[in-house]
N, C-alpha and C positions, 0 to 999 in steps of 0.2 A: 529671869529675875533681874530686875533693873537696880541699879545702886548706884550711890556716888562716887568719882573717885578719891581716891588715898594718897595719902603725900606721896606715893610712890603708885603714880600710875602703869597701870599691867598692861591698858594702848596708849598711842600717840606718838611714843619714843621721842618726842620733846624736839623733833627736826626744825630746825628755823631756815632763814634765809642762806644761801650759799650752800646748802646740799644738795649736790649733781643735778644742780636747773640746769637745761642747756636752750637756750633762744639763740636762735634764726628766721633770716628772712632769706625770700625769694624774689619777691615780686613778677612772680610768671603769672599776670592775669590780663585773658584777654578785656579789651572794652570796646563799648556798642554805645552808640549815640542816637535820640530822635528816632527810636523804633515807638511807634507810639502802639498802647493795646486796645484793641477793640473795644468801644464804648459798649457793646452789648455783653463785656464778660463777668456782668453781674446781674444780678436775680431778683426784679422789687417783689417787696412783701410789707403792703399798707407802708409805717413807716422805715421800715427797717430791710434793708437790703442784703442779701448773703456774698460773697465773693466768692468767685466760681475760677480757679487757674485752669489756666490753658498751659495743656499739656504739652510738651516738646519729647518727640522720642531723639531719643543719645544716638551718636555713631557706631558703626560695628564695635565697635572699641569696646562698649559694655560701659563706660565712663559714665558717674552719676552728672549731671550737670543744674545747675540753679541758678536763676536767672533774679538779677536786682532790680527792682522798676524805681528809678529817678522822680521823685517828686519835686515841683518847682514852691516854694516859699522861702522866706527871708531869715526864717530860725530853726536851722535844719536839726530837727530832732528824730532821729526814726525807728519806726517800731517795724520788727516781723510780725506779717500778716498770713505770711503762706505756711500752709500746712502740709508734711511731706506723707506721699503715697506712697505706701509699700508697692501697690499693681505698678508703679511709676517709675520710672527713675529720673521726673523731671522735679522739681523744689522750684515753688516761685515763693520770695520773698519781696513783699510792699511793704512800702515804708508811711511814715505820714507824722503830721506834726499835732501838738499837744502841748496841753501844761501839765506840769506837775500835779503829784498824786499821790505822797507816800500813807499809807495806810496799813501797816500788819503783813497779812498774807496776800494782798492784791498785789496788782504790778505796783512796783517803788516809783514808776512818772505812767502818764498814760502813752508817753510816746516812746515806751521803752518798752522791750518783749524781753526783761531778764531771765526767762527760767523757759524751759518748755509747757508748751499753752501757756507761756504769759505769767499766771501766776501759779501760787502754791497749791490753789487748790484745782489747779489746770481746766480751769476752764475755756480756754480758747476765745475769750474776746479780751478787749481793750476799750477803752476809753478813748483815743484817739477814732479824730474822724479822719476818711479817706477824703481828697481829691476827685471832683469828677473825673479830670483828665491824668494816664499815668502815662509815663516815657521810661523806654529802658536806657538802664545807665552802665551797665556792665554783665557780664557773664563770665563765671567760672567753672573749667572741670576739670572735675575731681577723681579718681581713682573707687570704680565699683569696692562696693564692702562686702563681705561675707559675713553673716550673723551668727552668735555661736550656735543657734539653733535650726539648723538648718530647714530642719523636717518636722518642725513644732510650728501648725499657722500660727497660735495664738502669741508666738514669743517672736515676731520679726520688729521690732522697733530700732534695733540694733543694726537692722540691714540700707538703714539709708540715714544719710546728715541730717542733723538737728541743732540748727545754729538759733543763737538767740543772741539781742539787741541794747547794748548799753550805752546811750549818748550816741555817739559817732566812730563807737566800734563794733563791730559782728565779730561772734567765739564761735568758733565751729571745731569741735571734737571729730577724732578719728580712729575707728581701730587699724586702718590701715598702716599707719605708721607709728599708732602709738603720740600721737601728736593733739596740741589745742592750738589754735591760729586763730590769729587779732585780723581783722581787716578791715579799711578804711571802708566805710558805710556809701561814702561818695564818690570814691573814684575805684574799690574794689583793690586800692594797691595792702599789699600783702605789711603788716607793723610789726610782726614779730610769731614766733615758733616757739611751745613749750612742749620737751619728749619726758614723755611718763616713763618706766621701764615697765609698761603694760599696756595694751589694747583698751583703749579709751571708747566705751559702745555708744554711753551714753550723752544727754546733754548737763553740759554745767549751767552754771547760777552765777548771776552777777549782782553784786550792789555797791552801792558808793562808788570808791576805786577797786574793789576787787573782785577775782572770779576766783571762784572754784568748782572743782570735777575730780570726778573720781575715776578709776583706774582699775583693770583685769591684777594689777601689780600689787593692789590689798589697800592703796594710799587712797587719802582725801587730798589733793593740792591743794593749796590757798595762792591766789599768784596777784602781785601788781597788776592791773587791768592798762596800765601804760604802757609799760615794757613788756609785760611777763617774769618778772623776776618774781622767785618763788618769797612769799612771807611765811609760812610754815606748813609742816605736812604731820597728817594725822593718820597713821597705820589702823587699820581697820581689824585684824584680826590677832592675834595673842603670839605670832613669830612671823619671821619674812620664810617661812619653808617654802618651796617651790614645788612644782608639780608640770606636769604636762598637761596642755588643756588647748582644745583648737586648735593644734601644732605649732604651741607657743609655749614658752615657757610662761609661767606665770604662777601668784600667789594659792597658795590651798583655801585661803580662803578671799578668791579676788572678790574686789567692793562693786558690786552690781545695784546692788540698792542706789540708785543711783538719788545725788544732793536735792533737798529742798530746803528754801532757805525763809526762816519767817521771825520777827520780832527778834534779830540779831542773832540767832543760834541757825547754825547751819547742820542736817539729818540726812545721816545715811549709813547704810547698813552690810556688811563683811560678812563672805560664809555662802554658799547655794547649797552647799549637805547637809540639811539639819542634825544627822548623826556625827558630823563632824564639828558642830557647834554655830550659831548665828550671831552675829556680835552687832547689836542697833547702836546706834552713838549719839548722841546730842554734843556737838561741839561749839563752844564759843567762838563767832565768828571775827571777833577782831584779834585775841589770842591766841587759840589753837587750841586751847584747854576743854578736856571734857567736860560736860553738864552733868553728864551722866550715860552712862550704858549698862544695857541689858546684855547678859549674856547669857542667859540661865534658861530661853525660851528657845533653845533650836528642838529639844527633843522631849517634849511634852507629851506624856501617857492620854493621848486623845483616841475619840471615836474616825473610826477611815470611811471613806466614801463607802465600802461594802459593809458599815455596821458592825466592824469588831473595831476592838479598843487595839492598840499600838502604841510605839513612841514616833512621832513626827511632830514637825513643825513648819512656819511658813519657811520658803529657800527665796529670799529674796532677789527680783531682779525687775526692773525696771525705775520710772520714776518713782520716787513718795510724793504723799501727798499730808497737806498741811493744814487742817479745818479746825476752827476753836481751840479745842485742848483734845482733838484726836491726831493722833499722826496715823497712816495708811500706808501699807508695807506691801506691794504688789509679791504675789507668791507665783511668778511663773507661769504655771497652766493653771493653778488654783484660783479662790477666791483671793481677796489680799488679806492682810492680819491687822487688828487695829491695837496702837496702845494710846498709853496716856499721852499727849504731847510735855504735858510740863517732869512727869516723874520717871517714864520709860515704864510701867505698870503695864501690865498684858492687859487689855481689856476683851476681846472676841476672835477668835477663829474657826467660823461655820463650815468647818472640811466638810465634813459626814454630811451637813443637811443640802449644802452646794454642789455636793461632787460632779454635776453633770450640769450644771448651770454657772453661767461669767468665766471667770479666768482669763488671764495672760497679763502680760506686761504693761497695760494700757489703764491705768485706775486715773477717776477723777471724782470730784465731790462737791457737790451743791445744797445745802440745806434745803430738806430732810433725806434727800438721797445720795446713794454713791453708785457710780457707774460702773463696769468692766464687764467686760467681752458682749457686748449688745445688751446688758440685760441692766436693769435696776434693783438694788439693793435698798429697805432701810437703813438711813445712817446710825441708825442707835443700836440693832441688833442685826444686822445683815441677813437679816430674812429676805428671800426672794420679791419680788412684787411683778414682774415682768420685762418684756425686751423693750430696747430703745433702739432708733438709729444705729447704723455703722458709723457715721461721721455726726457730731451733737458741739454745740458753743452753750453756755448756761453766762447770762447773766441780769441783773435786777429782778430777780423772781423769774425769769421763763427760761424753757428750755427750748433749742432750736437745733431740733433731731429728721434726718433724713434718710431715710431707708426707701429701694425701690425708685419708681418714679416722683416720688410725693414729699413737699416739705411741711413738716408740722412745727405751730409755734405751741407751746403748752403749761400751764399757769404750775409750776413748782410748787407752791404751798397747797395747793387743790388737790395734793395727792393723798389717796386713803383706800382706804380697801371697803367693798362695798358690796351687798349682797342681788346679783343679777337673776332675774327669772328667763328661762328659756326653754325654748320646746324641739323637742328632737325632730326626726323624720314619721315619726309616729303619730305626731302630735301630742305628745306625752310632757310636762308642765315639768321643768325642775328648780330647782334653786343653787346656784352658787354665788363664791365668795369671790372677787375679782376685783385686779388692784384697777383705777381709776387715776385719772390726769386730765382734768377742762383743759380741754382744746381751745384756743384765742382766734387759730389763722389756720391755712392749709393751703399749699399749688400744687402744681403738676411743676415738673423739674426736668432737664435731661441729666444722664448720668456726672455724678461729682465723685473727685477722688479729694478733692479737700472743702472744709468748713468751718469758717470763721465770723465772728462779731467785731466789729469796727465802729465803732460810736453807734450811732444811728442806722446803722447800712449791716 
């Protein structure tokens, strides 16, 4: 049940700046000059190109590692282009130059990667065009992660870095230490350390001057994007109790719903035990102030995958996602949960009809569709329609989905359900219903562990 809040707000605890921020620097970063990458490490397709990283395996060490590629121009604006492999433990991030581009839920510039995939509604392109030619400018590594879920494929997002690009700084969250780290874009020197009193899984959200990320500790941070000094924090769950959880201490109900940030209100959501309550948030992003939260939707008398009625609800964790006036609540193994963007309104949760179709931590959204766990959903009623790609970029009407050896481009709006005649080994004539996508384009591929949109390319 979503509501506004009361002169006497039950979250947020009203934390402002000077509450146990602590920033640090290191500057232990190595750097690499004039490596230049192989001109064949992209993939044409008519006009539009794929980028295709080259893998680096890590030392015994087990050490994640991610590598910057130096772009040469005169107005260094850079955006992340690379997209991280769970099979991997390599991260390439490119950079590349742009103009501005603030628009709602898209990237805030084109030359800017604030959010993971880019923007709100994670699509995995930009705006910004690539450089025929790229050079490495720096390499960092980092400390292997452990994800809370060890033994769930569909929940690893958690198990590698996902940094994202604002001006001429890179945020890179950690559950390792419980940390977010500023870094200089151009030379990789290290600007400043903020420690959560929690395991930090996910990525944060940047705009203007500031970032925010959320925390296993139950909190929303809001931080200077200069320094890291905190501007205020917003408690996610209804007390700071603690518990044990991945041999950490941390909040009963830590903030996994991890930030998305659209039309100045920053979303994210407190709680994985729907019996123990789910707490969604809309907060105002230059104050700290709630919009509004739901807290009345963790244990809803629904139908369960095996067709009897129960109390469950979605257990948030991964990114949200941010389309029109839906927000999209990744549920875990499940499907995600949708509400209203603007009131916090429950609007759909297809447990029972999905139970064995999408899920995990991975939701994104393109008008008329929503993606998660290879399959496509309707955005209006989250009816199944079929699989997509392991690795997909959606933008100006097409999707750009790669499963197998083969890349397909495919016309977004052209989607519908449509009734197919086909005939068995019998010969025998029948008819069904079956979702449909006009195909644009199609190649043969070798294997990619990441996939992005880059202006044109």
């Amino acid at each position: 049940m979503a509501r506004k809040p009361s002169g006497s707000p039950h979250y947020g605890n009203g934390l402002k700046a000077g509450d146990s921020a602590t920033v640090r620097s290191d500057n232990a970063i190595a750097l690499y000059d004039d490596a230049i990458v192989p001109s064949d490490s992209t993939i044409g397709l008519s006009d539009n190109a794929i980028a295709r990283s080259e893998r680096t395996i890590a030392n015994a060490d087990t050490k994640n590692v991610f590598t910057v590629n130096r772009l040469m121009f005169s107005r260094i604006r850079l955006s992340i282009l690379g997209l991280l492999s769970v099979l991997s433990t390599m991260l390439s991030l490119v950079a590349a130059s742009g103009p501005d581009n603030a628009c709602g839920t898209r990237c805030a510039a084109a030359a800017d990667w604030p959010m993971w995939r880019c923007d709100a509604h994670r699509s995995g392109a930009s705006a910004a065009e690539l450089p025929a030619r790229l050079s490495l400018a720096w390499s960092l590594a980092l400390p292997a992660l452990q994800p809370a879920w060890p033994d769930q494929a569909k929940m690893q997002l958690d198990s590698v870095y996902e940094p994202i690009v604002l001006g001429q700084r890179l945020f890179v969250g950690s559950s390792y230490d419980d940390s977010l780290t500023a870094y200089d874009t151009r030379s990789g020197r290290e600007l400043w350390r903020f420690h959560a009193n929690g395991p930090i899984r996910f990525a944060p959200v940047a705009w203007g001057e500031r970032v925010c990320v959320a925390s296993d500790d139950g909190y929303l941070y809001c931080l200077k994007a200069a320094d890291g000094t905190l501007v205020w924090k917003f408690r996610g769950g209804p007390s700071d109790r603690r518990i044990l959880g991945n041999e950490r201490l941390i909040s009963t109900w830590p903030a996994r719903g991890a930030p998305v940030f659209a039309d100045g209100i920053v979303y994210f959501a407190a709680g994985i035990w729907p019996f123990m309550g789910v707490f969604l948030h809309a907060v105002d992003g230059a104050t700290g102030r709630a919009v509004w939260t739901n807290d009345g939707d963790g244990s809803m008398y629904i139908k369960q995958p095996h067709n009897a009625d129960s109390f469950a609800g979605v257990a948030p964790q991964g990114p949200l996602v941010a389309i029109g006036n839906r927000l999209l609540v990744p549920g875990g193994r499940s499907v995600p949960a949708c509400y209203d963007r603007t009131t916090g309104a429950f609007q759909y949760y297809q447990l029972a009809e999905n139970g064995k179709k999408g899920g995990g931590s991975f939701v994104a959204a393109g008008e008329p569709l929503l993606f998660n766990g290879n399959a496509a959903f309707d955005l209006t009623t989250e009816k199944y329609l079929g699989t997509v790609g392991s690795l997909f970029a959606f933008a100006d009407g097409r999707l750009y989905d790669a499963g197998g050896d083969d890349l397909r481009v495919r016309d977004l709006a052209s989607s519908k359900m449509e009734a197919v005649e086909t005939i068995d080994r019998k010969g025998l004539k029948s008819t069904t219903v079956k979702w449909t996508l006009r195909e644009l384009a199609e190649i043969d591929i070798p294997p990619l562990t990441a996939l992005i949109k880059s202006g044109s390319r």
